[in-house]
KETIRO-666840 format. One record per residue (C-alpha): residue number from 0; residue in three letters; y negated, z negated, x. Coordinates in steps of 0.1 Angstrom, whole numbers, plus 5000, padded with zeros to 4 digits. Layout:
+-----+------+------+------+------+
| pos | code |   c2 |   c3 |   c1 |
+-----+------+------+------+------+
| NUM |  ALA |    Y |    Z |    X |
...
+-----+------+------+------+------+
***
This chain:
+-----+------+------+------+------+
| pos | code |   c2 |   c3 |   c1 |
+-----+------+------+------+------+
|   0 |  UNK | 2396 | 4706 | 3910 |
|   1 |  UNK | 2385 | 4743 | 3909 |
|   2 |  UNK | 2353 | 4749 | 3924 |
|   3 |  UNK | 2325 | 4771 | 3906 |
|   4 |  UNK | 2329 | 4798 | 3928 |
|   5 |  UNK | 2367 | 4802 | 3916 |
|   6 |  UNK | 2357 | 4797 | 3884 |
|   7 |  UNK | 2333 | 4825 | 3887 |
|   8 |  UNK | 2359 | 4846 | 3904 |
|   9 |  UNK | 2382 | 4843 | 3874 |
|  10 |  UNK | 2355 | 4852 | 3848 |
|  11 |  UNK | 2349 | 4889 | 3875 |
|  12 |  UNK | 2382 | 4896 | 3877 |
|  13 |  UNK | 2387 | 4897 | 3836 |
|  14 |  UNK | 2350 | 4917 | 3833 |
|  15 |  UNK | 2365 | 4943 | 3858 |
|  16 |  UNK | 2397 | 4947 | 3840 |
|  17 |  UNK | 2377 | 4950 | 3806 |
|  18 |  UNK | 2356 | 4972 | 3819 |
|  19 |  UNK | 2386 | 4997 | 3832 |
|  20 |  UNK | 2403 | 4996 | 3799 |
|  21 |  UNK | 2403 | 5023 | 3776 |
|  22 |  UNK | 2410 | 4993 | 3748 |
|  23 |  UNK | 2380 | 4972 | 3758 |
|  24 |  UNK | 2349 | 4973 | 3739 |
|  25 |  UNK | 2317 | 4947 | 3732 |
|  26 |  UNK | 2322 | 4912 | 3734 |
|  27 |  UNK | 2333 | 4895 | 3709 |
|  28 |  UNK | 2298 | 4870 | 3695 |
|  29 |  UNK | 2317 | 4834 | 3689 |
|  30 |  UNK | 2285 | 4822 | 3676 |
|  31 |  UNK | 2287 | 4843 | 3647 |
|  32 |  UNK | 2312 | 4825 | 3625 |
|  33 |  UNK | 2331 | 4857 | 3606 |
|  34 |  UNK | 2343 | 4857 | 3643 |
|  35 |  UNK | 2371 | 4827 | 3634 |
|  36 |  UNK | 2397 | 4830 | 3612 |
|  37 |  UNK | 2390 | 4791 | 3609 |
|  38 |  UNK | 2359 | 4778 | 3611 |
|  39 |  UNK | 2359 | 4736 | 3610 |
|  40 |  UNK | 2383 | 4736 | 3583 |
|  41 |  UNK | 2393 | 4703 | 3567 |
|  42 |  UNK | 2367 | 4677 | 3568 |
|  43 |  UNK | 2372 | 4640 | 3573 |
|  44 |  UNK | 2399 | 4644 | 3603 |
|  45 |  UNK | 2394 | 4624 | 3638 |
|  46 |  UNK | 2404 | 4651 | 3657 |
|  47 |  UNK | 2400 | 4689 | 3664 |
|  48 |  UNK | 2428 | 4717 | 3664 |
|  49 |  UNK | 2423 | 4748 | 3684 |
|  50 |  UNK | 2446 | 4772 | 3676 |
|  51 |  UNK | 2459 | 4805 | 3686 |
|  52 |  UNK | 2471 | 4831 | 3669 |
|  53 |  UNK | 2507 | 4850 | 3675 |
|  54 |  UNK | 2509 | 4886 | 3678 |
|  55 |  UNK | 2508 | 4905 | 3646 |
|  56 |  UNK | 2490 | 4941 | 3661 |
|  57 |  UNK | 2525 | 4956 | 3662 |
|  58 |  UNK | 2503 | 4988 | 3679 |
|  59 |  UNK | 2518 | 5014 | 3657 |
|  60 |  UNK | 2487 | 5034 | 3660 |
|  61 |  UNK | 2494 | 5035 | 3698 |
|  62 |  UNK | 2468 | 5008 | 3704 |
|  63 |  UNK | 2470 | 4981 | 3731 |
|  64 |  UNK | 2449 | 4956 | 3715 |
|  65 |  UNK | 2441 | 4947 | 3684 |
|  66 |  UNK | 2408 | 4964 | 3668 |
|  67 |  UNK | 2389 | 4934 | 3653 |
|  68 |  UNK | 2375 | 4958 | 3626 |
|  69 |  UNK | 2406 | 4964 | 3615 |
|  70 |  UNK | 2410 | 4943 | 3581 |
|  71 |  UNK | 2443 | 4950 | 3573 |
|  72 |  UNK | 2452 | 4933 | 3606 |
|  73 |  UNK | 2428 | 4901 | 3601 |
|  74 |  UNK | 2445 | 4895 | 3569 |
|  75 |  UNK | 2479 | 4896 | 3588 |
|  76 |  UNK | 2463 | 4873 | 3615 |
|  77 |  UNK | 2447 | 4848 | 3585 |
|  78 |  UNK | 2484 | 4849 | 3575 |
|  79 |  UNK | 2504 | 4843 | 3604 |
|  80 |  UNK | 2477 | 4813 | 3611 |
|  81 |  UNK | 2483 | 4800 | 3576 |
|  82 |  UNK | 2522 | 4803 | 3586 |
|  83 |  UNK | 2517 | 4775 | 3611 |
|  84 |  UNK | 2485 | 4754 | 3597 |
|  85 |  UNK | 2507 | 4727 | 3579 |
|  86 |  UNK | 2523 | 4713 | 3603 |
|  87 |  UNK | 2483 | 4705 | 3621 |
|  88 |  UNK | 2462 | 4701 | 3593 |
|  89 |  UNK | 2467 | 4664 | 3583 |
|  90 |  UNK | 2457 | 4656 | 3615 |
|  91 |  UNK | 2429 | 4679 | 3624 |
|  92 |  UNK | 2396 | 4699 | 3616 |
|  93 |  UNK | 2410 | 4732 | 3622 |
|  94 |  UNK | 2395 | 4765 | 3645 |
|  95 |  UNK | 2414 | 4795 | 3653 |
|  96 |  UNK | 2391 | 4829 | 3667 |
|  97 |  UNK | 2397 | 4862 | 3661 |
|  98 |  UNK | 2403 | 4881 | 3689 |
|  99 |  UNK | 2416 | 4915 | 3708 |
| 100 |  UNK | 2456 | 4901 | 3711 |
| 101 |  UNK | 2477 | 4923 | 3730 |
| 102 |  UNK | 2502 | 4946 | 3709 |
| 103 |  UNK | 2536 | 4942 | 3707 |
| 104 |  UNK | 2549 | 4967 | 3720 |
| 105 |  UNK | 2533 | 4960 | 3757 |
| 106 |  UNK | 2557 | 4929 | 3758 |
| 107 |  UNK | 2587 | 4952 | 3767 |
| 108 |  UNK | 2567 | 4967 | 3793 |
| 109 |  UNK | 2561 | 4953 | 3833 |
| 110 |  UNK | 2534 | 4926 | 3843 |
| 111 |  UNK | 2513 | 4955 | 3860 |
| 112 |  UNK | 2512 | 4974 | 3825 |
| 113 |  UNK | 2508 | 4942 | 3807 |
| 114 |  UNK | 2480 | 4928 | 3823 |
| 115 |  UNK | 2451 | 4946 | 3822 |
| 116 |  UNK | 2452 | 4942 | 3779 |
| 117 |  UNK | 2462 | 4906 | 3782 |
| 118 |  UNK | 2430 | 4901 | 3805 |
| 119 |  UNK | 2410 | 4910 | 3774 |
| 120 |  UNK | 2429 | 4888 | 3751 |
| 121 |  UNK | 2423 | 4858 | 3773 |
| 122 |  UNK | 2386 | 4872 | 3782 |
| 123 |  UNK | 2383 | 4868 | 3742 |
| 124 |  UNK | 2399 | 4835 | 3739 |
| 125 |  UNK | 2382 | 4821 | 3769 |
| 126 |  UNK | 2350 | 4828 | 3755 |
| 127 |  UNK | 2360 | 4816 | 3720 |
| 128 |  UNK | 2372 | 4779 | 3736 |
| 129 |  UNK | 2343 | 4777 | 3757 |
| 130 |  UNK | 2316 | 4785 | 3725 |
| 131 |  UNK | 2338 | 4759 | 3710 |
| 132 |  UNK | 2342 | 4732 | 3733 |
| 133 |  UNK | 2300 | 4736 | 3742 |
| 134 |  UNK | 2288 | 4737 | 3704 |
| 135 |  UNK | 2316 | 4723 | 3682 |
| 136 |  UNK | 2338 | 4699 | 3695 |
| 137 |  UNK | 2309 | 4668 | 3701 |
| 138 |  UNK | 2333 | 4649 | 3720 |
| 139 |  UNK | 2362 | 4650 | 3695 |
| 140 |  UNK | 2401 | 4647 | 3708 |
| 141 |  UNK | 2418 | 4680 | 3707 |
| 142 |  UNK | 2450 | 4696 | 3697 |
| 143 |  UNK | 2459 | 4732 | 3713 |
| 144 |  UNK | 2482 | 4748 | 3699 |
| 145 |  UNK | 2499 | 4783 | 3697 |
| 146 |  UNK | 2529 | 4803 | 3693 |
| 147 |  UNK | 2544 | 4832 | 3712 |
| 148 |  UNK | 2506 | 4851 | 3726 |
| 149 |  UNK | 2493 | 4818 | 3714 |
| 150 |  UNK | 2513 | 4798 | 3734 |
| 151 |  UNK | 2510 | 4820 | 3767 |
| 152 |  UNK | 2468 | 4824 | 3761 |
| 153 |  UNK | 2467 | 4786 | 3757 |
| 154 |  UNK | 2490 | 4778 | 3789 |
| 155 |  UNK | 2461 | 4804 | 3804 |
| 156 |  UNK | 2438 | 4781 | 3793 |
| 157 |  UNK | 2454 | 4747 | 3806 |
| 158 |  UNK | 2458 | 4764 | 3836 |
| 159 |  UNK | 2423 | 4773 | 3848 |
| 160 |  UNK | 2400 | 4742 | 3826 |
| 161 |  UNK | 2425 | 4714 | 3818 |
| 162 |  UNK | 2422 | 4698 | 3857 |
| 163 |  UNK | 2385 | 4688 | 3849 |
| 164 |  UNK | 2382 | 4656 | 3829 |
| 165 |  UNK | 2358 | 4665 | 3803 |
| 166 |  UNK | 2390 | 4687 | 3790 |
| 167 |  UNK | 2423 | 4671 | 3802 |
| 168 |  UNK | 2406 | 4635 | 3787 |
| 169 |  UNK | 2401 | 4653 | 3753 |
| 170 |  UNK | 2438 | 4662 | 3749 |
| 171 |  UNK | 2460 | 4648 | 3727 |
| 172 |  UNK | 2490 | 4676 | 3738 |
| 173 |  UNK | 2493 | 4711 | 3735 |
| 174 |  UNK | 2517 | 4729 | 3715 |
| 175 |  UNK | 2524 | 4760 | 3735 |
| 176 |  UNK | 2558 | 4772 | 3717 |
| 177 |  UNK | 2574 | 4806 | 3719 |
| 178 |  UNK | 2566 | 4809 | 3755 |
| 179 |  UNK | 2583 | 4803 | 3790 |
| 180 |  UNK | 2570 | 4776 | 3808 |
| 181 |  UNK | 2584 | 4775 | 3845 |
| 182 |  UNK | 2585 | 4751 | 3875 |
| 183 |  UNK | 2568 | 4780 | 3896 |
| 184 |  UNK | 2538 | 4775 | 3871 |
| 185 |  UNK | 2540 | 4738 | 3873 |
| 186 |  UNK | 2539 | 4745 | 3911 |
| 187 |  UNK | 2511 | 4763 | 3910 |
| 188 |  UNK | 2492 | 4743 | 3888 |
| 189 |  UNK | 2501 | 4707 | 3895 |
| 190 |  UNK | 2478 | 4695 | 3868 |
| 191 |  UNK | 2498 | 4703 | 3842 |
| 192 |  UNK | 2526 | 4684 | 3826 |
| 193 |  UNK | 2553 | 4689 | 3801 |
| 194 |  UNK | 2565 | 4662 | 3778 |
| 195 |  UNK | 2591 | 4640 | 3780 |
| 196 |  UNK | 2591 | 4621 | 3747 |
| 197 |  UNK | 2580 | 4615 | 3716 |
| 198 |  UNK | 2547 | 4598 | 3721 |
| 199 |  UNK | 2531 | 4608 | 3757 |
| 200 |  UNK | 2498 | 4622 | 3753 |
| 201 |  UNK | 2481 | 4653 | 3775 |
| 202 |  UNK | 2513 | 4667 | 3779 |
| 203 |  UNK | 2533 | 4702 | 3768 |
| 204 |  UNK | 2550 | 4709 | 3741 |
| 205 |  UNK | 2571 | 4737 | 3745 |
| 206 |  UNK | 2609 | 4749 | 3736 |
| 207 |  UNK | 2621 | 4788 | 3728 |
| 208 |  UNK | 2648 | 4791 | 3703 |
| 209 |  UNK | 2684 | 4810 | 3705 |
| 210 |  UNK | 2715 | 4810 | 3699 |
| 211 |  UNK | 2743 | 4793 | 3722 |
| 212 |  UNK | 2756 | 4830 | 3730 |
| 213 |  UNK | 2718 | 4846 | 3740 |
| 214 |  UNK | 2714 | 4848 | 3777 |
| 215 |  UNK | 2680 | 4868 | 3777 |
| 216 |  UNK | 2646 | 4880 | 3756 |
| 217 |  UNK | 2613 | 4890 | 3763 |
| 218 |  UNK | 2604 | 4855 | 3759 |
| 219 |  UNK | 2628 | 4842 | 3784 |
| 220 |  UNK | 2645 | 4870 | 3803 |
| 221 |  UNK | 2678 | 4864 | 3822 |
| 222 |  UNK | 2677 | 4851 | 3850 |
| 223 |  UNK | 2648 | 4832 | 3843 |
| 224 |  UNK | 2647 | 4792 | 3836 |
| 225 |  UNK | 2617 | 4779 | 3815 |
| 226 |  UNK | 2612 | 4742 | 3804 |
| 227 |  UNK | 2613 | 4723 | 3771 |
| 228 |  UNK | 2619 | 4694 | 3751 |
| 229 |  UNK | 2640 | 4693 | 3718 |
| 230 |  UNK | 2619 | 4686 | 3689 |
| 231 |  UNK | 2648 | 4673 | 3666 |
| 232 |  UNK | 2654 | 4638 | 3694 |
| 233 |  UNK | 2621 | 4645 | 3716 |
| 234 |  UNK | 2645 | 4642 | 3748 |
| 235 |  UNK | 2643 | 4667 | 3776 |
| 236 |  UNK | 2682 | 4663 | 3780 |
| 237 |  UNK | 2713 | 4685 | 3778 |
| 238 |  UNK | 2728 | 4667 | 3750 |
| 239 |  UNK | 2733 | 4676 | 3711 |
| 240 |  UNK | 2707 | 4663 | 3688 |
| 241 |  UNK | 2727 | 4664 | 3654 |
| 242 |  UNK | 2716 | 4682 | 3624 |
| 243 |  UNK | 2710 | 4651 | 3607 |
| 244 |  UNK | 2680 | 4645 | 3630 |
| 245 |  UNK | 2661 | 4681 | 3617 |
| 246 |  UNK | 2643 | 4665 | 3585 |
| 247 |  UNK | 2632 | 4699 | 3569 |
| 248 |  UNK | 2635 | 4733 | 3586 |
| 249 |  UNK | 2609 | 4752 | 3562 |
| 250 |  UNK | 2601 | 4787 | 3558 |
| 251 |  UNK | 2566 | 4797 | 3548 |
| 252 |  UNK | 2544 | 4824 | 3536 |
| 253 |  UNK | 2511 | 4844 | 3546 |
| 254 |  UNK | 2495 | 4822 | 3523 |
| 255 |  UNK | 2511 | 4785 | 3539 |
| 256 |  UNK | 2530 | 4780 | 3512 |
| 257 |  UNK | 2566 | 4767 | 3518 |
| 258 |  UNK | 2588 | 4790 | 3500 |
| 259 |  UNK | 2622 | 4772 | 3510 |
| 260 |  UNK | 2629 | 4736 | 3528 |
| 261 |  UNK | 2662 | 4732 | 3540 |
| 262 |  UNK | 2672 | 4698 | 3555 |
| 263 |  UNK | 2697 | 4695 | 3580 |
| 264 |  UNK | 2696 | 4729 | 3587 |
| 265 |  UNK | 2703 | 4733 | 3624 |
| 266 |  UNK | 2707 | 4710 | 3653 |
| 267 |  UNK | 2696 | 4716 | 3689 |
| 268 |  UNK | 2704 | 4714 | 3723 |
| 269 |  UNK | 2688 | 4725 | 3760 |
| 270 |  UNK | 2708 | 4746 | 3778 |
| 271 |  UNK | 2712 | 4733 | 3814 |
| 272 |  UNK | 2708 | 4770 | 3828 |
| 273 |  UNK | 2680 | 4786 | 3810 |
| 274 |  UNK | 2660 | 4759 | 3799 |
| 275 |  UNK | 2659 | 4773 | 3765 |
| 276 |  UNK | 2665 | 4753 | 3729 |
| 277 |  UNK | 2698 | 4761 | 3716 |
| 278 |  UNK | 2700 | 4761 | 3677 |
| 279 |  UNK | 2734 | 4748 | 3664 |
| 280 |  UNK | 2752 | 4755 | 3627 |
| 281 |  UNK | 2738 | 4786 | 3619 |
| 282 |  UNK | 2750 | 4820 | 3619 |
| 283 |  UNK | 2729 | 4848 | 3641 |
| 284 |  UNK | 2728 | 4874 | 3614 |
| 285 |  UNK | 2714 | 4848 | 3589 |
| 286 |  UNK | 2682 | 4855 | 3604 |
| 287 |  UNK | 2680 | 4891 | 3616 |
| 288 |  UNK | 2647 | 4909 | 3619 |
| 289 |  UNK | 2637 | 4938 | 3634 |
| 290 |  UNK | 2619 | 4927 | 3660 |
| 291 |  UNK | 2646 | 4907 | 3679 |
| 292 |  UNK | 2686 | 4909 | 3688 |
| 293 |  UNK | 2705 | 4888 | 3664 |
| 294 |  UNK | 2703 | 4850 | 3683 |
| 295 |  UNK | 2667 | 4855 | 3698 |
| 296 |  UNK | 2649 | 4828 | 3668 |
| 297 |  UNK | 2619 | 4834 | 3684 |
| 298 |  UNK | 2601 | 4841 | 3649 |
| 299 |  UNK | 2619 | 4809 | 3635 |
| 300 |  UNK | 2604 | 4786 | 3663 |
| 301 |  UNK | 2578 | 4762 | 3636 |
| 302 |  UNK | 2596 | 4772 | 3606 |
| 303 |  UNK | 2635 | 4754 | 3620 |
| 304 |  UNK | 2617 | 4719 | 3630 |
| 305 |  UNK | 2587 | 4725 | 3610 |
| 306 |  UNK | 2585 | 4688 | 3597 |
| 307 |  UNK | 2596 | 4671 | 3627 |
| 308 |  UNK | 2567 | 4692 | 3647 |
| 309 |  UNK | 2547 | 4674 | 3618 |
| 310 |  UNK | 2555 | 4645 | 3625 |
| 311 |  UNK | 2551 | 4646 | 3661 |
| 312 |  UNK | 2516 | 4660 | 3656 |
| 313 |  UNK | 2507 | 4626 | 3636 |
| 314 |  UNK | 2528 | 4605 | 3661 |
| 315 |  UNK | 2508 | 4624 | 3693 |
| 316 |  UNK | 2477 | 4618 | 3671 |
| 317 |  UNK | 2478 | 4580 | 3667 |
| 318 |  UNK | 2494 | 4577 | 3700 |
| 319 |  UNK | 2462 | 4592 | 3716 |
| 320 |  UNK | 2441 | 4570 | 3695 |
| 321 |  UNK | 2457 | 4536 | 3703 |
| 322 |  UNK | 2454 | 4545 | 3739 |
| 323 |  UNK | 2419 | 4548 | 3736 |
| 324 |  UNK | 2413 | 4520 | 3718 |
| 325 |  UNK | 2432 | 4503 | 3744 |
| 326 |  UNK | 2407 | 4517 | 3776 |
| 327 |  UNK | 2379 | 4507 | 3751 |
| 328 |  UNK | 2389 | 4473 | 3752 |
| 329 |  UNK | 2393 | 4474 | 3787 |
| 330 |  UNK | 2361 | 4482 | 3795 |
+-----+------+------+------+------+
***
C-alpha cells in the first residue's frame, strides 16, 4: 500500500509539471457541476459509472491540451461520451468530467514530449475522481471506464488509488479499451489484474483492435506486447471466436443514437505475439479514416462488440452484486 508521503509525491510532481507548461492554466473547480459533461445521470441504478472521455482536441490550433472554454470542443467531447454511454447506462448512474485531454497530435510524438501535457490531463482527472469518490459516490459500486486517453488516464488511476480497499472493494471492473496494457505495468503495479472471463469482478477489461496483417500503431507499437481478452467468447486465448458469437457490432452517433446494427459482423482472435484483438471477415478499407492506416480499428473498438460489451457490463454488474450478497451472508 502506498504511503502518504508517495502519495504526496505524486500529487508535486504533476503541480510542477503544470506549473512549467505553457498549456496549463487554473484548476479545474469539480465542485461546480458545468465542470462534467455528466453529472449523476440516470436515477434508480445500483451502481456508479465513472467515465473518461477519448481524445477529440485534434490541436489544430497548435494547442497541447484542450481549452475547456472552448464550446465547440465540449460539444465534441458530450458527443464522443454519448458515443460510448449505451453500452453503461442500464447499469449505472453515469459521471464523466471535463477536462484538459492531451491533443492528438502529441500521440506521434516521444514519452519526454508527451508527458508534461498528459501530467495535466491526469492532474484534471485525478482531481475530478477524487471530488467524486469524496462527495458523490456514498459507498456505491463503481464502473471505470474509458477509451483510448480514457483508457490510459483510467489505468493512471488504478495504478496509484486502486491498492487501497476503500477503491479496489468498490470495483466492479474497469473498461480501459483502446490502450496497451503490458506485463511491465502489471510488474510494476502488482495490484492490478486483467480479466480472464466473463464474470470476475475488480479486474481489466482491455483489448485493441486490427487487422490480422497490422503489426504496429500508436496504440500498440511494434515490438510491443499488450494484454487483452476477446470480448466476442470472454477467453484470453489464441483461438477464433466465430462471428456468430458478435451479437450486434453497432455504429453510433454524437447524439448515442445507433445509426446501423450489424450482427455477425466480425469475429476475433488474440494474436499470440502482440497481444492485440485481431478482427476477422472484414475488409481494411471498409473502415478507413483519416486518423489511422487502413487495419488500425482503433476508432471501431465499442462500436464492433458494442452489444456484447453490453452485456458484459450487466453480467460484471450482477456478478459483483451476488458476491456481495454472498460476504453479507457471511458475516
Amino acid at each position: 500500500m502506498k504511503s502518504g508521503y508517495m502519495r504526496l509525491s505524486v500529487f508535486l510532481i504533476l503541480l510542477i509539471f503544470a506549473v512549467f507548461s505553457s498549456a496549463a492554466s487554473s484548476p479545474v473547480d469539480y465542485s461546480d457541476e458545468s465542470s462534467w459533461a455528466y453529472w449523476g445521470i440516470g436515477d434508480g441504478k445500483d451502481a456508479d459509472l465513472f467515465l473518461i472521455c477519448p481524445t477529440v482536441d485534434l490541436g489544430h490550433a497548435g494547442n497541447f491540451n484542450m481549452d475547456m472554454a472552448d464550446g465547440k470542443t465540449r460539444k465534441s467531447f458530450i458527443g464522443a461520451l454519448n458515443m460510448e454511454r449505451g453500452i453503461y447506462e442500464e447499469c449505472a448512474r453515469m459521471y464523466a468530467p471535463f477536462y484538459r485531454q492531451m491533443t492528438f497530435p502529441l500521440y506521434e510524438g516521444t514519452e519526454d514530449e508527451m508527458q508534461p501535457y498528459l501530467s495535466i490531463a491526469y492532474e484534471d482527472i485525478r482531481n475530478a475522481f477524487l471530488y467524486y469518490m469524496d462527495n458523490l459516490n456514498d459507498g456505491r459500486p463503481l464502473i471505470l471506464a474509458g477509451f483510448s486517453q480514457g483508457a490510459q488516464l483510467a489505468l493512471m488511476l488504478l495504478e496509484e488509488f486502486f491498492d487501497e480497499e476503500e477503491y479496489s472493494d468498490k470495483l466492479i471492473a474497469a473498461y480501459c479499451i483502446g490502450w496497451r496494457i503490458t506485463m511491465e505495468d502489471l510488474a510494476e503495479y502488482p495490484h492490478l489484474r486483467m480479466a480472464e472471463g466473463e464474470t470476475d469482478t475488480g479486474v481489466i477489461v482491455s483489448f485493441n483492435t486490427e487487422s490480422p496483417e497490422t503489426s504496429g500503431s500508436i496504440i500498440v507499437p511494434e515490438g510491443v506486447r499488450t494484454i487483452g481478452i476477446n470480448p466476442l467468447n470472454w477467453e484470453t486465448g489464441p483461438e477464433i471466436a466465430d462471428k456468430s458469437l458478435n451479437i450486434g457490432a453497432c455504429f453510433t452517433d454524437y447524439s448515442g443514437s445507433i445509426v446501423n446494427e450489424i450482427p455477425c459482423l466480425t469475429g476475433a482472435y488474440l494474436d499470440e505475439e502482440r497481444g492485440t484483438l485481431k478482427a476477422v471477415d472484414i475488409t481494411p478499407s471498409d473502415y478507413s479514416n483519416s486518423l489511422f492506416p487502413d487495419g488500425v480499428y482503433h476508432l471501431m473498438d465499442y462500436q464492433f462488440f458494442y452489444r456484447n460489451l453490453q452485456q458484459n457490463v450487466q453480467t460484471r454488474t450482477e456478478a459483483w452484486f451476488a458476491g456481495a450478497s454472498v460476504d453479507d451472508a457471511a458475516v
